[in-house]
C-alpha positions in Angstrom: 30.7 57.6 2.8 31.4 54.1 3.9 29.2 51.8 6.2 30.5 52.3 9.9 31.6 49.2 11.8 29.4 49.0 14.8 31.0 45.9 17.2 29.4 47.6 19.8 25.9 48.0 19.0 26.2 44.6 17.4 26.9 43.4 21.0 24.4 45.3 22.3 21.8 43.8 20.2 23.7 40.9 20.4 22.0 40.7 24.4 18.9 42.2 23.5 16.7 39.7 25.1 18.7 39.2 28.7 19.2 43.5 28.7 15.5 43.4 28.2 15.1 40.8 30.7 17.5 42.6 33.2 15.6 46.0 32.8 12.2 43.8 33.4 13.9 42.5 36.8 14.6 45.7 37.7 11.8 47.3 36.9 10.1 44.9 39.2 12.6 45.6 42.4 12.0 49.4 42.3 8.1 49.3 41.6 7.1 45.8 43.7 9.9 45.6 46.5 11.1 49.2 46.9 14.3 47.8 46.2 16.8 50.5 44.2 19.8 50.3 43.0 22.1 52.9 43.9 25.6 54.4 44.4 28.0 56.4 46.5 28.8 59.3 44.8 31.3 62.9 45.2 29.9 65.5 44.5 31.6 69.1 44.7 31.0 70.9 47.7 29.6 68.1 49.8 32.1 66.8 52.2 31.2 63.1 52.0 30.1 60.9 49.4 26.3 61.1 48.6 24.0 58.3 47.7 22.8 58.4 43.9 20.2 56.2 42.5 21.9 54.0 39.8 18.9 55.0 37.5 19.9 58.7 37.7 21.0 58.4 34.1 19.2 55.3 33.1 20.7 52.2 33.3 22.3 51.9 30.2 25.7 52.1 31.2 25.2 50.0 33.7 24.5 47.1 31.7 26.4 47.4 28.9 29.5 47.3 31.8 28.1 44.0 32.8 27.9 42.9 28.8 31.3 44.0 28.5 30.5 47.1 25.5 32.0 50.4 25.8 29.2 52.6 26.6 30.8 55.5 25.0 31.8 54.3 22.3 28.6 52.7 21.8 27.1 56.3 21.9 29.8 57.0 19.1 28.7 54.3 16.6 25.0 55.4 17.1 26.2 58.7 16.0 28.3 57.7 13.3 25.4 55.4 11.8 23.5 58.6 11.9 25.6 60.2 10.0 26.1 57.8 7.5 22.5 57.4 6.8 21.9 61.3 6.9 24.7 61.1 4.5 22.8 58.4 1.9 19.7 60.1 2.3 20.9 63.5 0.8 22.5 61.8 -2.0 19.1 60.5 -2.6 
């Protein structure tokens, strides 16, 4: 099996130290100020939108957006370097 290429996990880590910095920031607004990030949202069977926190899901996808990486494919190449290590290790 060959080596995945991983542009968007090299991006990520790439940013390490502002996503790291970011989350810090963050961190601080929800646990210091009260402050939260959040989102209008549909949701079946509510007529209007509803108000999400951001952090639902983590904030992961959030900033990769503002980095510019494709969250999902991100998710992908995590996978797929899974699998290519699984792969070397049962060779082993």
């Amino acid at each position: 099996m060959k080596q995945p290429l991983t542009p968007n996990c090299d991006k990520m880590l790439a940013v390490q130290k502002e996503s790291s910095a970011l989350t810090d920031f963050v961190d601080w607004l929800n646990q210091e100020k009260g402050y939260h990030i959040c989102e209008w949202v549909e949701i079946e069977g509510y007529a209007n939108p509803q108000l999400q926190y951001a952090s639902y899901g983590g904030y992961s996808r959030l900033f990769a957006d503002f980095f510019g990486i494709d969250y999902g494919e991100l998710e992908r190449e995590k996978r797929s370097i899974l699998d290519y290590i699984r792969a070397h290790d049962a060779k082993s």
